[in-house]
N, C-alpha and C positions, 0 to 999 in steps of 0.2 A: 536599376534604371539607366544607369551610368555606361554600363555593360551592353545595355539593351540599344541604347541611341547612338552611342559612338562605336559600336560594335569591337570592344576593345579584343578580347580576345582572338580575334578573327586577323587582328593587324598583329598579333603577339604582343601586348601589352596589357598594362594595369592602370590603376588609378594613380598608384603611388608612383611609378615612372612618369607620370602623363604629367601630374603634380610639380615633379622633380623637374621634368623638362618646360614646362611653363616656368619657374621660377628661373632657371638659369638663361631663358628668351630674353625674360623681362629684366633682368640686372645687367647682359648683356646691350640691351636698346635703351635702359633707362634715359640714359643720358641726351634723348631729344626732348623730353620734357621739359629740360634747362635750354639746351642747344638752340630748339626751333623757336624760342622766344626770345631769347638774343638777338638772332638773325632777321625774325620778321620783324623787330623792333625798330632795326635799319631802314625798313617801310613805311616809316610813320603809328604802326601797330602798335598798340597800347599792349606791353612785353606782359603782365598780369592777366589780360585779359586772354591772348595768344597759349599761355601758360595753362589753364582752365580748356583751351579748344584743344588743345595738343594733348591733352588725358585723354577726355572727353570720343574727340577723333579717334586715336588708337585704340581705345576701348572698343564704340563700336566697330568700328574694322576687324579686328580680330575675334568680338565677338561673332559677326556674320559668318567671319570665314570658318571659324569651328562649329558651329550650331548650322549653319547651310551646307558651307561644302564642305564640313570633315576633314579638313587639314591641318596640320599644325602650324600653319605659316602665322604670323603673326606681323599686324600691318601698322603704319604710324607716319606721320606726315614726313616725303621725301629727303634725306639729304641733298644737295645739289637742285633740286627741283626748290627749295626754300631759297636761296643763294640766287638761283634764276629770278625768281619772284623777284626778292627785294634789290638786289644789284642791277638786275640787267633791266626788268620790267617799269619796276619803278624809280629807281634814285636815272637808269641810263636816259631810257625811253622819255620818261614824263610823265606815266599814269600813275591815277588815284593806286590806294592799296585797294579801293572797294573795287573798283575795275579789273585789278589784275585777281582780285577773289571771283569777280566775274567770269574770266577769263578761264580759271580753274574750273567754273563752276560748270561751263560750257565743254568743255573739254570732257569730264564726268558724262555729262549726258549723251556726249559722242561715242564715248565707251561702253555705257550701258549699248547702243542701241548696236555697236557693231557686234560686241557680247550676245545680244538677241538672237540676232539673225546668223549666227556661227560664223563671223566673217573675220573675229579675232581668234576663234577656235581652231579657221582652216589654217591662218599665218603661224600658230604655234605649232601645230600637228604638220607644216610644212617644214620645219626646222630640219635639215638633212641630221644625221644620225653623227655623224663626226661633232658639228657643231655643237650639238646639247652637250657634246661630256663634255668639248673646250670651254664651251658657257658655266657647265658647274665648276673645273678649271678656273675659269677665270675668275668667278666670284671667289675661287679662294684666293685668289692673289691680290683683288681686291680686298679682302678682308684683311687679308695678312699686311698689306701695305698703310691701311686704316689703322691694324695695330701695333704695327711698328712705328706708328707717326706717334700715334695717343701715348707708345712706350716712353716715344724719345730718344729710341735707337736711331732714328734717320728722322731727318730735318732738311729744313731748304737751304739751296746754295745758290747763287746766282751765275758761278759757275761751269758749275757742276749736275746740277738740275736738285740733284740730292745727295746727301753725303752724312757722317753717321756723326748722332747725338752726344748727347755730353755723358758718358759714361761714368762720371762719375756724381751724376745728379742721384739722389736717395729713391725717390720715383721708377726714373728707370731700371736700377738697380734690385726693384722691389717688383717691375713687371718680369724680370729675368727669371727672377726665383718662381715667383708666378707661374709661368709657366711650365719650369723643369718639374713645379710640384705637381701642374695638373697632368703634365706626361705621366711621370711617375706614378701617378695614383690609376690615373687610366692604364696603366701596362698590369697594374694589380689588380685591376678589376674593382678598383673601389666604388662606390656607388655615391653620385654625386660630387665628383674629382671636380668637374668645373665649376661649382657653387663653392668650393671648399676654400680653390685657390682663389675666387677673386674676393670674398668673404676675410680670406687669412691676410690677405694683401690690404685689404680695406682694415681690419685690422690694427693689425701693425702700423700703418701709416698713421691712423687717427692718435695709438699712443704714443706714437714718436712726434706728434705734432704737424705731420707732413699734410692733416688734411684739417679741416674744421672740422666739428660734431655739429651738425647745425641743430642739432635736437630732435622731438620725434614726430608733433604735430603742429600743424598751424590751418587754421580754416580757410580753405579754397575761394580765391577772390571774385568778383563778377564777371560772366561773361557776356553781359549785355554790350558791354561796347563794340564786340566785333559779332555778335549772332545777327545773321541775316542783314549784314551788310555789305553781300555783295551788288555790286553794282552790273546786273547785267546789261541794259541799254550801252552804259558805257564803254564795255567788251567787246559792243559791236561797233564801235567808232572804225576808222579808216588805220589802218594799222595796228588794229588788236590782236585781228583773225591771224595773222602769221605767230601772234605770239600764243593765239588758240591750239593755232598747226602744233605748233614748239613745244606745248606742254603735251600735248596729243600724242605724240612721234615717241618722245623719252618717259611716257609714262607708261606706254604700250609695250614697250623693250622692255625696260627696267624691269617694270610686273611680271610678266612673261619670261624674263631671263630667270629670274628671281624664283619663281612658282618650278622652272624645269630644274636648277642646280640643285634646290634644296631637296626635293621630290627625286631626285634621279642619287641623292646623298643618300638619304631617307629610303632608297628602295618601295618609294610608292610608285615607278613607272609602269607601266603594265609592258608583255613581252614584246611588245611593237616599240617599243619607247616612247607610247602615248599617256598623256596623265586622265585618269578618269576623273570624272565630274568636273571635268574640263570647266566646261559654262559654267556650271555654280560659283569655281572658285574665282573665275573674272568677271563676273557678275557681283558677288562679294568684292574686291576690289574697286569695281566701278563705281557700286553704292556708296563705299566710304569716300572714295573723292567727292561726291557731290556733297555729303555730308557734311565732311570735314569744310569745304566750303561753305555752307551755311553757316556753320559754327565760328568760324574764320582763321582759318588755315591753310595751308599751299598744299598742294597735291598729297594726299595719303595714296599708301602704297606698299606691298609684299615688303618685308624686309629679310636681308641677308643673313642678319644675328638670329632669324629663327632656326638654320643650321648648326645653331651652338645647342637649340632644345634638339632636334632631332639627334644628335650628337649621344645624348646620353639616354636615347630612347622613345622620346616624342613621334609616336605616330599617327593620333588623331586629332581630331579637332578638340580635344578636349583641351589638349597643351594649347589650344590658342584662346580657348577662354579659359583659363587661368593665368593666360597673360590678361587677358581682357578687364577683367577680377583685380588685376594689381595695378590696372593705370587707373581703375577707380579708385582705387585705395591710396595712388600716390596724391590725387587730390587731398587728401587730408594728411599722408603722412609724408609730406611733399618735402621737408627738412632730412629723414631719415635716407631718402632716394637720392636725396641730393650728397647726401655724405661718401657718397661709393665716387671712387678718380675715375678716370680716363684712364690711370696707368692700370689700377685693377682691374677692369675688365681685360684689358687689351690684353694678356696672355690667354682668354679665351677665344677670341677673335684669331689669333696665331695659330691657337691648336685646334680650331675648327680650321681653317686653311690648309693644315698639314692634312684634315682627313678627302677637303673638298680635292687638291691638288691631283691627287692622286688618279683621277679621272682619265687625263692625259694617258694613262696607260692602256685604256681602251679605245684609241685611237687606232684608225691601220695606217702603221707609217712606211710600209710598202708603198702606199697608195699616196703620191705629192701631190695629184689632187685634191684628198680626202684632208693630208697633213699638213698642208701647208696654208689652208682657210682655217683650222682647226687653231694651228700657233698663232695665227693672225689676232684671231676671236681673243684668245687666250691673255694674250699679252699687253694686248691695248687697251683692255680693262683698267687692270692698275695703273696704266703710263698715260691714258688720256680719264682717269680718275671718274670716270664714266661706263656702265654696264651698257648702256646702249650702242654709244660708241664703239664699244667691242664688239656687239652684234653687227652694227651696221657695217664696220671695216672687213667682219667676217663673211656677210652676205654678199658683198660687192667682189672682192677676192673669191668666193667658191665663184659667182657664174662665170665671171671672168678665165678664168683660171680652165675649167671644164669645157669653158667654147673654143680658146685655143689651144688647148691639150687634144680636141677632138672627139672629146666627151660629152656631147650635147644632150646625149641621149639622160644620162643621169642628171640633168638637169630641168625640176617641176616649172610648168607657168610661174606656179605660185613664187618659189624662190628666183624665179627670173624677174619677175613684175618687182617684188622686192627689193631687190638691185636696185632697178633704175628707178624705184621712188628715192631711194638713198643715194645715190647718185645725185640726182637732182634737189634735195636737201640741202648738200653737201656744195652743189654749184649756187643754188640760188637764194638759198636764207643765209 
């Protein structure tokens, strides 16, 4: 049956790869399931209740997106887009948490509808050809730079912007190994190298004391306090809609940058370097932000860490519901998920970078028009700690670039229009 719905064979794969790579998604992302209830806590969010939305949410996200559109991308409430929420929305702004769930909730239905009518399909399938490989690029520098934070190799400087960690913390020390062990095992061909090392590292830390053992179960708290309390009337007040636009704009990227890097890792692009079932899988996305908003959550949304399952072989949607499978399951065994660091995963995150990285070589750097939006997209990822941001600095620099270079001609409506809505972002929010 397995065979027959996900049509494994046909992508080169198995159960037990499909299996393998769903668990190493979901150890890889576990850690919003703590994270995003911290943060939306800062909201007013009842942090228990948030806790329960944030399984819940990424469950069905990821379920859609394997059971509809056959991908292993695996979805879960935003980094950055949760931060927005409760820093800028609510503690900057003034509004209610239900408001800015509002807000979310609106933003979702914007998405389904331009998902409908291919109007998110043609802005992806417009993406010029340099950019998608800088975008899967950049997500690995985004990644790598996420795991060298979580390692503790680099840290903040006021500075310096950044500057390297305390090398002699036990943690860090422990993500080092970490990763030389999941190189090493990946150069051997061992199967399941990335599960191995963040497992070994988790490990070892909990018997050296470096981590707690929280235990293995405890029963999933209420989510009545935040189910269906967004407040849409409120989202429409006078100064909402911009912050409608604002989740709108970085959810559109972020998903989209996200769905091309990992898929273009992954060798699912087809020979155009289009992704098929296009609509499905932003369709799926769209659905879960509404979702997740009922439920009471901030934006869900494609994550990056699912190139750590494609990594060891994840090619259909199978791997994404069997993530889907395990954020059910961290509801109950929510002590056990909690026991894994920040520094264990992080030598995953590193060596999914080293394979995303590598992208950059399919650049044409004869071509400074082609290469020099490409570096752009690339780099500003990690350094404005933002996937969209790298798209938008990358959109703005190619039209740019092409109309005075004299190359107007290689240059679509679509990606000229795109410009100057980023442009005007950029000048007027």
């Amino acid at each position: 049956m397995l065979e027959r719905y996900f049509q494994l064979s046909e992508h080169g794969t198995n159960v037990r790869t499909e299996v393998m790579a769903g668990l190493t998604t979901f150890l890889t992302m576990a850690y919003i399931i703590f994270v995003n209830p911290d943060i939306l806590s800062a909201a007013g969010m009842p942090k228990d209740s948030v806790f329960v939305a944030t399984c819940l949410a990424a469950a069905l996200g990821s379920g859609i997106m394997g059971l509809y559109a056959n991908y292993p991308i695996a979805l879960a409430p935003g980094m950055g887009l949760n931060a927005y929420f409760a820093f800028s929305v609510v503690q900057g702004m003034g509004f209610t948490w239900q408001a800015a769930l509002g807000a979310v909730f609106i933003s979702g239905i914007l998405f389904i509808l331009v998902s409908l009518f291919k109007v998110r399909e043609a802005i992806v399938n417009s993406i010029p050809r340099s950019l998608k490989f800088a975008i899967s690029a950049g997500i690995g520098l985004f990644l790598a730079i996420i795991g060298l934070k979580n390692a503790g190799i680099i840290t903040g400087n006021a500075a310096t912007l950044v500057s390297l960690g305390d090398l002699h913390n036990p943690g860090t020390l422990l993500a080092v190994a970490g990763f030389i062990l999941i190189v090493a095992l990946e150069q051997r061909k061992v199967p399941g190298a990335i599960i191995i090392g963040i497992l070994s590292v988790t490990v070892v830390s909990v018997v050296f004391g470096l981590t707690a053992f929280g235990g293995v179960v405890a029963p999933p708290p209420s989510i009545l306090p935040t189910l269906f309390q967004m407040d849409i009337a409120g989202a429409f007040q006078a100064g909402v809609m911009t912050v409608v636009l604002t989740f709108f704009m970085v959810e559109l990227f972020d998903a989209s940058g996200t769905l091309i890097g990992v898929c273009h890792r992954a060798g699912l692009l087809d020979g155009e370097g289009k992704l098929p079932r296009l609509k499905k899988a932003l369709l799926a996305d769209s659905t879960a932000i509404v979702a997740g908003a009922m439920m009471g959550t901030s934006s869900t949304t494609a994550y990056i860490e699912s190139a750590a399952g494609t990594a060891v072989g994840g090619r259909t949607g199978l791997t994404a519901v069997v993530v889907a499978l395990l954020f059910l399951t961290a509801l109950i065994f929510a002590p056990l998920a909690g026991s894994v660091p920040a520094f264990a995963t992080a030598p995953a995150l590193c060596y999914v970078a080293v394979l995303m990285i590598r992208g950059l070589a399919e650049i044409e750097w004869d071509d400074l028009t082609e290469a020099a939006p490409a570096v752009v997209t690339a780099i500003t990822m990690p350094f404005t700690f933002s996937i969209a941001h790298g798209i938008a600095f990358g959109f703005i620099t190619y039209a740019v670039i092409k109309i005075l270079a004299g190359r107007r001609h290689d240059l679509t409506p679509m990606v000229a229009a795109i410009a100057v809505l980023f442009i005007m972002k950029f000048a007027l929010l």
